[in-house]
C-alpha positions as CSV (number, residue, x, y, z in Angstrom):
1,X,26.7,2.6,57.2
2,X,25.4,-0.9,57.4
3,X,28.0,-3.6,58.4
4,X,25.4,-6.2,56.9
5,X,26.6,-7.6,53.6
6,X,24.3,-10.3,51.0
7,X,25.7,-13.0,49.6
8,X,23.2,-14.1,46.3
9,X,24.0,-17.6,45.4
10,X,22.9,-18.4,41.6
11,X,22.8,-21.6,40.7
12,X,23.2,-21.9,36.8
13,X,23.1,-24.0,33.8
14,X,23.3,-22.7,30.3
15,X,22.9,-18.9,31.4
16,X,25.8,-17.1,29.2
17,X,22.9,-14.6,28.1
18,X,21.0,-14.0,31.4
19,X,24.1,-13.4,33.6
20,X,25.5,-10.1,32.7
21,X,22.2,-8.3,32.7
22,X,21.1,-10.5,35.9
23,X,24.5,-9.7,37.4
24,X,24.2,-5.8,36.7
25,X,20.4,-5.6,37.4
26,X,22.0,-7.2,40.8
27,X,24.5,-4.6,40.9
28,X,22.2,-1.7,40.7
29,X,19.5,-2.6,43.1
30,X,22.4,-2.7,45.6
31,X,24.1,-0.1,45.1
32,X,20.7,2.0,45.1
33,X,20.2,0.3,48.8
34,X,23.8,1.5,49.6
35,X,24.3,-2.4,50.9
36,X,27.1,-4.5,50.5
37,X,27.2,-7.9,48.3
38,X,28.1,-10.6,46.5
39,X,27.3,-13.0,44.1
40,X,28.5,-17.0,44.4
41,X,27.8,-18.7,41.0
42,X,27.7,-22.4,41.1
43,X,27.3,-23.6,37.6
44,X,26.9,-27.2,36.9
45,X,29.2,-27.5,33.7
46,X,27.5,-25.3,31.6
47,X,28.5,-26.2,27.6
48,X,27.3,-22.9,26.5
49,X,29.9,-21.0,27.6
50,X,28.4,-19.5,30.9
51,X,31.3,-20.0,33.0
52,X,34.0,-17.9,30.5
53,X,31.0,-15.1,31.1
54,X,30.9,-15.3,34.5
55,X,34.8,-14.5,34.6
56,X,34.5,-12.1,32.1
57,X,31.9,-10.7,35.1
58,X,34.5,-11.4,37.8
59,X,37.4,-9.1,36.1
60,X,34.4,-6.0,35.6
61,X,33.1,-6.1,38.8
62,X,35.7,-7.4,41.3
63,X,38.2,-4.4,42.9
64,X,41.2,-4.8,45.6
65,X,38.3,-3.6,48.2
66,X,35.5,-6.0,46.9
67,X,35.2,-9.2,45.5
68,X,31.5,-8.8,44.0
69,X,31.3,-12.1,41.6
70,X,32.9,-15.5,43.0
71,X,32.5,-18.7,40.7
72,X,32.0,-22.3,42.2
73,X,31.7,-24.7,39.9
74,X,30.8,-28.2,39.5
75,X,31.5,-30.6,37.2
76,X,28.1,-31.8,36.4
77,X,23.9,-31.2,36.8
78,X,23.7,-32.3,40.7
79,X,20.8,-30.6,41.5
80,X,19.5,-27.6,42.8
81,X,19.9,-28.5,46.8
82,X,23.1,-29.2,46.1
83,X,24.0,-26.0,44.3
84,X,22.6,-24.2,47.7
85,X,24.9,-26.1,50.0
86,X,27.9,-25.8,47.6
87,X,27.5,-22.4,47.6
88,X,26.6,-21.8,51.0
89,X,30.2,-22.6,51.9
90,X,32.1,-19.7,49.9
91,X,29.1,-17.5,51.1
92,X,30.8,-14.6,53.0
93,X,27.7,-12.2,54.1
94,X,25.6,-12.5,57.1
95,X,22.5,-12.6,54.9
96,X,21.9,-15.2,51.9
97,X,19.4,-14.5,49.0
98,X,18.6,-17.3,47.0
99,X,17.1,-16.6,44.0
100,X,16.9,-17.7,39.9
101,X,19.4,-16.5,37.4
102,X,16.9,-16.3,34.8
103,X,14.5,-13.0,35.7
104,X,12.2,-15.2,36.6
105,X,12.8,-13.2,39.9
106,X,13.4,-9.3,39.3
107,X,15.9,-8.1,41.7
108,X,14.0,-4.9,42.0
109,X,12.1,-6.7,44.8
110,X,15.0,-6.8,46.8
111,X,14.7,-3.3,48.3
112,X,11.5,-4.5,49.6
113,X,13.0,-8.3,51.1
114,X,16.0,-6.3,52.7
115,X,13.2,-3.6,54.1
116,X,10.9,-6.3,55.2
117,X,13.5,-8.4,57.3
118,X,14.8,-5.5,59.1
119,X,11.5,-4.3,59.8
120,X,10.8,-7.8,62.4
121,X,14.1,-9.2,62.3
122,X,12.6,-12.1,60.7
123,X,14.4,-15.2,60.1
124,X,13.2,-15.5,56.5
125,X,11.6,-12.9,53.6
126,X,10.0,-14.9,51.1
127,X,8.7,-13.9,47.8
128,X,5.1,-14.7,47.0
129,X,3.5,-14.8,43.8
130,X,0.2,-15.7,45.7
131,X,-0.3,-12.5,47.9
132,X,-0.8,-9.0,47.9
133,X,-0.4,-7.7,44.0
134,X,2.1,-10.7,43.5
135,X,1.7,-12.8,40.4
136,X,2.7,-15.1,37.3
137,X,3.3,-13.6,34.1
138,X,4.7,-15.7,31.3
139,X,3.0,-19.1,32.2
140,X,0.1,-21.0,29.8
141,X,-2.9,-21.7,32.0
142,X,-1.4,-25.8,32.7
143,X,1.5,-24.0,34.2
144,X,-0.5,-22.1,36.3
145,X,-2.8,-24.7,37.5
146,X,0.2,-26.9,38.5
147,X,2.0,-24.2,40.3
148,X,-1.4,-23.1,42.3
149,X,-1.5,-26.9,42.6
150,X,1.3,-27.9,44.1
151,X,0.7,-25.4,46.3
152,X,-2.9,-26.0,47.6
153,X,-1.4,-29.7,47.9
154,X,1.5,-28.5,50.2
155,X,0.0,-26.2,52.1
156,X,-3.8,-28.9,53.2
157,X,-1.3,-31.3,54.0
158,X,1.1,-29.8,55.7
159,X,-0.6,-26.4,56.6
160,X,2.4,-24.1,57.0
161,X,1.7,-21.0,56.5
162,X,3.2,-19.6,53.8
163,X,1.2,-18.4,50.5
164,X,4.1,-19.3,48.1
165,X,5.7,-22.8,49.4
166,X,6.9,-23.9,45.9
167,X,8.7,-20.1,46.0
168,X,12.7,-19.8,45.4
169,X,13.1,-16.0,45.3
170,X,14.2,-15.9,49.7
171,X,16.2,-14.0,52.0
172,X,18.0,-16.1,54.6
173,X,19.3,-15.3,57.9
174,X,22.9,-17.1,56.6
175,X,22.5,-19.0,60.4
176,X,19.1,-19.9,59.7
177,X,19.5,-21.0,56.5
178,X,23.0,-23.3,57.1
179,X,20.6,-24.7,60.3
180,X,17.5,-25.5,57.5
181,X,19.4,-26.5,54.5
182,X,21.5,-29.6,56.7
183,X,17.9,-30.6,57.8
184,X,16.8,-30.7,54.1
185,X,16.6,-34.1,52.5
186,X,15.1,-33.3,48.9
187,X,17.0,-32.8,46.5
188,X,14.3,-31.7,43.3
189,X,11.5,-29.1,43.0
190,X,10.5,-30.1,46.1
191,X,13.4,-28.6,47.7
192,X,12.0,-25.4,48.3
193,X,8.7,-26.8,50.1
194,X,10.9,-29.0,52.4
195,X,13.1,-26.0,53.3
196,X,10.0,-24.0,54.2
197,X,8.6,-26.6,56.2
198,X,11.5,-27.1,58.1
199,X,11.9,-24.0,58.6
200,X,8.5,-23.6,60.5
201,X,9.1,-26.0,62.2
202,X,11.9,-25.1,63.7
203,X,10.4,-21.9,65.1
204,X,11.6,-19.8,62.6
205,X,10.2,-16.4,61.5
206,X,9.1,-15.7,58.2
207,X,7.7,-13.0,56.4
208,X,6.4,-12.5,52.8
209,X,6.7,-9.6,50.2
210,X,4.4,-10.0,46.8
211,X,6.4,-10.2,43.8
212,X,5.9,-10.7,40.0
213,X,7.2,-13.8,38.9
214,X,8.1,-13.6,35.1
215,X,8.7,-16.8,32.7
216,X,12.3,-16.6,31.9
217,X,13.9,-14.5,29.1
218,X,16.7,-17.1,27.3
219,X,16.4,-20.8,27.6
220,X,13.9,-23.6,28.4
221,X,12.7,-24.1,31.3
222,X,14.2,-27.0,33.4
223,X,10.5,-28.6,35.3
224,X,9.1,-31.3,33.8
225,X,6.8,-34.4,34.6
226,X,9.5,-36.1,36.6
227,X,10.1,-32.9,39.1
228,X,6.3,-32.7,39.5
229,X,6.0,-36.6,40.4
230,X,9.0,-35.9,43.0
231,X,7.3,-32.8,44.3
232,X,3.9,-35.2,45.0
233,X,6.1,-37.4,46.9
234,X,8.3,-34.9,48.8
235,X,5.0,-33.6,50.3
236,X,3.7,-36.7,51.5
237,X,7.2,-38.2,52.6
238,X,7.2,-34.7,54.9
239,X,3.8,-35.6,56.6
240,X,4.8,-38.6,57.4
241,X,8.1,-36.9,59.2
242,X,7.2,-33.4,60.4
């Protein structure tokens, strides 16, 4: 039996209808993998109600043995950087997944993640919509182009690597990623590039796994012209450092 356990931290904000099916889909794929997990939900003072779902989650799922769903709240939008290093600190497993609590990222790829890091030990399994049979379902072709975009932009500036820098569907060494999130400055969409870079940079070892990336089921999506103006400067403030 493994003695590894994975901590997913979801970071939400008006999510009362994705989290029990996110939550159970969660559920299943571990259990299936015979690993052992949690969930840390930080929501940022959700009004819809997510939070009295998310302890309706914590009295179906949580036992004597295991607690499976912890909530961490905050009392406001802080971003998501934030919600990563709030949550990191109740995090109890020796891996991290970070991923969205929207289906934007299908937990069915995390068989695959878990498979793939053991496989090379690696540091870091990231999802990559830009590989392999990965891809972007969901999105109107503007989407699309500012996604691939932001991407191309990232990755002729600051050539790191990785097919998928703009990616938040990860699997974190916890060490690795406590060590890469301090160094982190961003705070915005650009967050995940930053971490990425950093990451490489610091020697780490990263591997990717293809995965479908699907527009999410309830709600509105949270990027708009002001993240996308934040990314533009996030890469070019990490040339000039890295």
């Amino acid at each position: 039996m493994s003695t590894n356990k994975y901590s997913v931290l979801l970071p939400t904000y008006n999510e009362r209808r994705n989290l029990p099916i996110i939550v159970w889909l969660l559920n299943r794929e571990f259990t299936k993998a015979g690993a052992d997990w949690e969930i840390v939900i930080v929501d940022d003072g959700s009004p819809d109600g997510t939070q009295d779902i998310a302890k309706q989650l914590m009295k179906a799922y949580n036992t004597k043995q295991h607690e499976r769903i912890v909530l961490k709240p905050r009392a406001g939008k802080l971003g998501l950087g934030t919600a990563y290093v709030h949550g990191l600190q109740f995090a109890k497993g020796n891996y991290v997944i970070i991923m969205d609590a929207d289906f934007s990222h299908h937990p069915k790829f995390l068989p695959q993640m878990i498979a793939k890091q053991k496989e090379g030990n690696y540091d870091i399994v990231t999802g990559t919509r830009y590989a392999g049979d990965g891809g972007v379902y969901g999105w109107d072709l503007k989407r699309k182009l500012v996604s691939r975009g932001a991407n191309l932009i990232a990755d002729t500036v600051l050539r790191p690597g990785v097919s998928d820098l703009t990616g938040s569907f990860r699997l974190y060494k916890k060490g690795v990623l406590s060590k890469v999130i301090t160094s982190t400055e961003s705070k915005g969409y650009s967050f995940q590039m930053e971490m990425m870079v950093r990451a490489k940079g610091m020697g780490c070892s990263v591997a990717e796994v293809p995965i479908t990336f699907v527009d999410r089921l309830y709600g509105e999506s949270k990027l708009g012209g002001d993240e996308i103006v934040q990314y533009l400067q996030g890469v070019m403030n990490l040339w000039l450092k890295v």
